[in-house]
C-alpha positions as a printed Julia matrix, in Angstrom:
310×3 Matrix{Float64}:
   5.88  -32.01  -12.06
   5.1   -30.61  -15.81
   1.38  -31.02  -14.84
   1.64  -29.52  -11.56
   3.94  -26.21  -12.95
   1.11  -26.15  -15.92
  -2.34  -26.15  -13.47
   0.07  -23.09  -11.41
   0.37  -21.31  -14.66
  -3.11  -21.94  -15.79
  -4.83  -21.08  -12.27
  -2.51  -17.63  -12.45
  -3.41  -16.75  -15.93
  -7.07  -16.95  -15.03
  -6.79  -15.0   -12.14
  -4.7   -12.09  -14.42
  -7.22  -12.72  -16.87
 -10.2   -11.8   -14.34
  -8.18   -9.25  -12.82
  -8.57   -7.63  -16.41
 -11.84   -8.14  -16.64
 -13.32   -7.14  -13.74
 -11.45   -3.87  -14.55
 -12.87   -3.26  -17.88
 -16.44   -3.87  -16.05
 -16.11   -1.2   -13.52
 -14.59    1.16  -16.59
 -18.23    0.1   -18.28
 -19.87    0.7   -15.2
 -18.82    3.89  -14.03
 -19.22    5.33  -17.65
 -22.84    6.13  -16.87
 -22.88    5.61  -13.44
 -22.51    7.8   -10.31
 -19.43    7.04   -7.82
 -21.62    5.98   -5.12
 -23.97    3.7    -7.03
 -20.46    2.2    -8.14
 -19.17    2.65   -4.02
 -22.66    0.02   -3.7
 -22.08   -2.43   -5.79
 -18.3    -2.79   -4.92
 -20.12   -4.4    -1.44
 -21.6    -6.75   -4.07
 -18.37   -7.29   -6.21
 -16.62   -7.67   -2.85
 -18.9   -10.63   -1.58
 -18.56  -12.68   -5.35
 -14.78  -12.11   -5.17
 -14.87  -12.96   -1.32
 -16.56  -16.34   -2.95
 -14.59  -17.03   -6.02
 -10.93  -15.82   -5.47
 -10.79  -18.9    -3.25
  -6.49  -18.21   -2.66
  -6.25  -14.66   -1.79
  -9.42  -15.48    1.0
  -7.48  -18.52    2.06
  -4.37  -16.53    2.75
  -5.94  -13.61    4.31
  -8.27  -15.6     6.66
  -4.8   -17.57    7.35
  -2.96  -14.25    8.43
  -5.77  -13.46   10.88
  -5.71  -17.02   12.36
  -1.79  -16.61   12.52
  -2.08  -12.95   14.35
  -5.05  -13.11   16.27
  -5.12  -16.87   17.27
  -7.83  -17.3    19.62
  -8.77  -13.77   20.5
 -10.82  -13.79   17.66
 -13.13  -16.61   16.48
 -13.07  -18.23   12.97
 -16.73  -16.69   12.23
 -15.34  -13.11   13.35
 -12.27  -13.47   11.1
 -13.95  -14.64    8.28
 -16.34  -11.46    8.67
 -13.5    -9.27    8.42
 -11.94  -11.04    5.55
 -15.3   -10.29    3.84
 -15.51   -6.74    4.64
 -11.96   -6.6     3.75
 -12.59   -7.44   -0.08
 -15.34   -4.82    0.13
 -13.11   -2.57    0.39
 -10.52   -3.18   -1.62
 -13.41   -3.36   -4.41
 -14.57    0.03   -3.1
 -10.95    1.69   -3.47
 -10.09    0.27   -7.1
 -14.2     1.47   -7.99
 -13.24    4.89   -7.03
 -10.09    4.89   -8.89
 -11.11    3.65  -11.68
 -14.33    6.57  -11.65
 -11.6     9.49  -12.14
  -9.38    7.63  -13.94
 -11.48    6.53  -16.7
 -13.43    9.97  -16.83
 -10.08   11.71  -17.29
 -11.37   13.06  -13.82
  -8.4    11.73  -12.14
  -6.74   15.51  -11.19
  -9.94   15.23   -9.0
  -9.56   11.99   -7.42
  -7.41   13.29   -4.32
 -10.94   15.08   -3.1
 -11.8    12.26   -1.43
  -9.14   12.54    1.36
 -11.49   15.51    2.95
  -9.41   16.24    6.16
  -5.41   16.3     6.9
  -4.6    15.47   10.74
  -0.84   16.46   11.79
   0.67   18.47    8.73
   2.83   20.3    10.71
   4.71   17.29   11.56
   5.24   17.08    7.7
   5.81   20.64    7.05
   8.5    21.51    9.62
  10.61   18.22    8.13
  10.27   19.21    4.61
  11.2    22.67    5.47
  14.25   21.84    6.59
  14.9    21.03    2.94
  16.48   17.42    3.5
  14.29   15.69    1.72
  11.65   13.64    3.85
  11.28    9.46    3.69
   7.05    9.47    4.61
   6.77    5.45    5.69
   3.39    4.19    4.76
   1.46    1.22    4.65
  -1.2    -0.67    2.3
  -4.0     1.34    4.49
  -7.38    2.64    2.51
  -7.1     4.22   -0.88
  -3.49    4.12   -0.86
  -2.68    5.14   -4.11
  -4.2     8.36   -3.76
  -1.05    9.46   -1.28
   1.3    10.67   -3.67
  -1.91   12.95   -5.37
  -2.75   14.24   -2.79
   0.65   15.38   -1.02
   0.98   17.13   -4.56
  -2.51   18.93   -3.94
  -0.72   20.03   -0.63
   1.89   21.69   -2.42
   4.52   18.94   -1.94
   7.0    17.54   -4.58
   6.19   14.05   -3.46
   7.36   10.6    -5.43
   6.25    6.92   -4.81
   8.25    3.83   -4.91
   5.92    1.47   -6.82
   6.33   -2.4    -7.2
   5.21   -2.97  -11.11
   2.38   -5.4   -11.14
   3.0    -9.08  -12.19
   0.41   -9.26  -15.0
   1.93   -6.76  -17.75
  -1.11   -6.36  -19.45
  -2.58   -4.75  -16.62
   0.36   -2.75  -14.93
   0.58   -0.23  -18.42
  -3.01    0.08  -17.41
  -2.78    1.58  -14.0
   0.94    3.19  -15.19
  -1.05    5.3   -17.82
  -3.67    6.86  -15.28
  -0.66    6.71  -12.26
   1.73    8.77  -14.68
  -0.58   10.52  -17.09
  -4.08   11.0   -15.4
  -2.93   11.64  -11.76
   0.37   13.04  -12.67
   1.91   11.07  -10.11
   5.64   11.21   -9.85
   6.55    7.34   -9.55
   9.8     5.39   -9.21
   9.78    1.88  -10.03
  11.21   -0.71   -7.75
  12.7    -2.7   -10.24
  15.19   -2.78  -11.33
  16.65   -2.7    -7.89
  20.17   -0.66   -8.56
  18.05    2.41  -10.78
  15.17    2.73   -7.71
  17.71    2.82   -5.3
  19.92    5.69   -7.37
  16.66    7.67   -8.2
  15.04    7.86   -4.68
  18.68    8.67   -3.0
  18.5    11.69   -5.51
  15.22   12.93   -5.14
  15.89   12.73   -1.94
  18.91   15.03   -2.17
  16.82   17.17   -3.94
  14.71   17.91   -0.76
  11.5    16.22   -1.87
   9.24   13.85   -0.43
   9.5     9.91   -1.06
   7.14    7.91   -0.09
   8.01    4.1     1.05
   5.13    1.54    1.72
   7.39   -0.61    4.45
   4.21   -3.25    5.53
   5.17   -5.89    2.83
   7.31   -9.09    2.89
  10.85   -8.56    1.46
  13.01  -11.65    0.73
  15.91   -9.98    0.5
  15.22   -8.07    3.91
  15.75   -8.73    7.02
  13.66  -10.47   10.2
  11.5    -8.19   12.35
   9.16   -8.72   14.51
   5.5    -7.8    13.14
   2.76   -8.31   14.69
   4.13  -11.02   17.02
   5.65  -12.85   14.41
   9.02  -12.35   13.05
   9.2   -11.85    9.22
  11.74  -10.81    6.48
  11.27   -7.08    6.08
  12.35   -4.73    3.36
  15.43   -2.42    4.53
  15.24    0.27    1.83
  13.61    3.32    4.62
  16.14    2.74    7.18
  19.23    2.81    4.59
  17.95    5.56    3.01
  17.27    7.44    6.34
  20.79    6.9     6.67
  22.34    7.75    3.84
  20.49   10.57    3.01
  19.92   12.02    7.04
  16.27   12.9     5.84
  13.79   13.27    8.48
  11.58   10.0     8.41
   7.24   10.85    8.77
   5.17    8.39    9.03
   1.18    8.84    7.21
  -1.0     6.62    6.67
  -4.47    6.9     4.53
  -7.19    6.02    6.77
 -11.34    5.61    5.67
 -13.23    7.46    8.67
 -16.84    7.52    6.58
 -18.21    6.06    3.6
 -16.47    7.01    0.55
 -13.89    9.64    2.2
 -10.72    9.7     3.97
  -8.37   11.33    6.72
  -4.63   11.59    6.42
  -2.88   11.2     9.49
   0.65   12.61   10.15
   2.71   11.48   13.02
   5.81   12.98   14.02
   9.37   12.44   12.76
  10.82    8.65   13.95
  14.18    8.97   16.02
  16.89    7.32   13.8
  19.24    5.77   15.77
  22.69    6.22   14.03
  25.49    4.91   16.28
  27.94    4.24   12.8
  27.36    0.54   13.71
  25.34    0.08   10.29
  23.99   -3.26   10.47
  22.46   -2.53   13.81
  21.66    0.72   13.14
  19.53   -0.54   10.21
  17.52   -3.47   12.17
  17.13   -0.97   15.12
  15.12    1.65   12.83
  13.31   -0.61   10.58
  12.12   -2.77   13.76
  10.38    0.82   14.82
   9.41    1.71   11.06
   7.36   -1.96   11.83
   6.23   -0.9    15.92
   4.19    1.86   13.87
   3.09    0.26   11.26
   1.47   -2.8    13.66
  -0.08    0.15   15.79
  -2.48    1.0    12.71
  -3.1    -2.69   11.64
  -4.34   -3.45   15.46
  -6.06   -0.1    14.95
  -7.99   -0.45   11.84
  -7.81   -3.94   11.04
 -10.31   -4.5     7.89
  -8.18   -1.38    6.27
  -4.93   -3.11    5.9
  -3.69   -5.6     3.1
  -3.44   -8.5     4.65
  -4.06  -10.84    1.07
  -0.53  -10.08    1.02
   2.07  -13.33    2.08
   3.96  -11.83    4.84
   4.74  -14.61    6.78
   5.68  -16.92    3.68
   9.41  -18.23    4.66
   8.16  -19.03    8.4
   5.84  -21.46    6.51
   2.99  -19.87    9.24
């Protein structure tokens, strides 16, 4: 048991530790290099960590297996787990360009085009604060920037990263660089008190719902039910905010659309509990209608199936 809890620690201090280092590489890199050399040989650093980081390609060809079963073949899935890691390299490449240039007020340039704003508009004008549901889709983290380049006071509920060393990293250009207003998840009872108030406040909070919550509750995603985080739907609640879903979607190489839906109907009969599975159950329906969509831009290294034992 003492050998088996010391190979786990090893193994995940090595990956921290090349985590790190592959960061401090494309910091070297895009020093003297342009963003699309660096956009090119993120297809490279993709393939080498599609090779070596044998447990995150392991669990994300899994996920595809569990989801797609036999629609897709195991050659077809493993060609999407590739180009998957592509782009993941290709999103942290471009952050880290702006970032480590002290170009990062900049960064939100590459979402070029804004589908649906009105949708967004007409709910934050009605100065109740707005819950935008997300997802891990494209460049993610460049949501909060640019809803602030739109002219809205927008905040971010972040998860802090496991490896320390590396989450004052990305805090430093989130908070300082991008000037990205960001509430941390933990600890639990201080996230939940500061998004309630900004909230209030009539601003914009912005809620990635796609990931695996133990402490939610199950939902069907993606034909398989899973434990899923609560937090939208209570604060949709409590707060009677309008909820908007948006998503940040790659439509050509290097740049990106954001796409606006409509406000979600909250169902709010004042019988909580069901109240609360009802809405996050469709916070999930749209959420699985972007994953079918655009398959290869969606996290799916992520464990979200983990206490079915898929």
């Amino acid at each position: 048991m003492t050998k088996k809890i010391f190979k786990s620690g090893f193994l995940k201090s090595l990956e921290y530790a090349s985590g790190r280092i592959s960061i401090k590489l494309f910091v070297l890199l895009s020093s003297f290099m342009s963003l699309k050399v660096l956009e090119a040989l993120s297809k490279i650093w993709g393939d080498v960590g599609y090779l070596l980081v044998f447990r995150h390609r392991q669990r994300t060809i899994a996920n595809m297996k569990l989801v797609y079963g036999d629609k897709k073949s195991l050659a077809e899935i493993k060609r999407m787990t590739r180009q998957i890691f592509r782009n993941l390299c290709r999103y942290a490449s471009e952050l880290v360009y702006f970032c480590s240039r002290d170009k990062a007020q900049k960064a939100a340039i590459l979402i070029d085009a804004v589908e649906g704003e009105e949708h967004l508009k007409q709910a934050y004008e009605k100065n109740k604060g707005v819950i935008a549901i997300t997802a891990h889709f494209g460049n993610f983290l460049l949501t909060g920037k640019k809803l602030g380049d739109m002219g809205y006071q927008a905040a971010t509920i972040m998860r802090q990263m496991k490896d320390e060393k590396l989450e004052k990293l990305f805090a430093k250009w989130r908070n300082e660089k991008m000037g990205k207003h960001t509430i941390l998840k933990l600890p639990l009872s201080r996230s939940v008190r500061e998004s309630i108030d900004w909230v209030k406040k009539g601003n914009i909070l912005v809620m990635y719902i796609d990931q695996r919550s133990g402490s939610g509750i199950w939902v069907d995603f993606l034909g398989k039910s899973t434990l899923t985080a609560t937090g939208a739907a209570v604060f949709a609640l409590r707060t009677k905010a309008p909820v908007v879903p948006l998503f940040i979607l790659n439509y050509k190489p290097g740049l990106y659309r954001m796409v606006i839906e409509p406000p979600v109907k909250i169902d709010d009969t004042g019988d909580r509990k069901k109240d609360i599975k009802t809405n996050i159950a469709r916070f999930s329906k749209i959420i699985e209608k972007y994953v079918r969509k655009y398959p290869t831009q969606w996290f799916w290294v992520h464990n979200r199936w983990k206490e079915r034992g898929y």
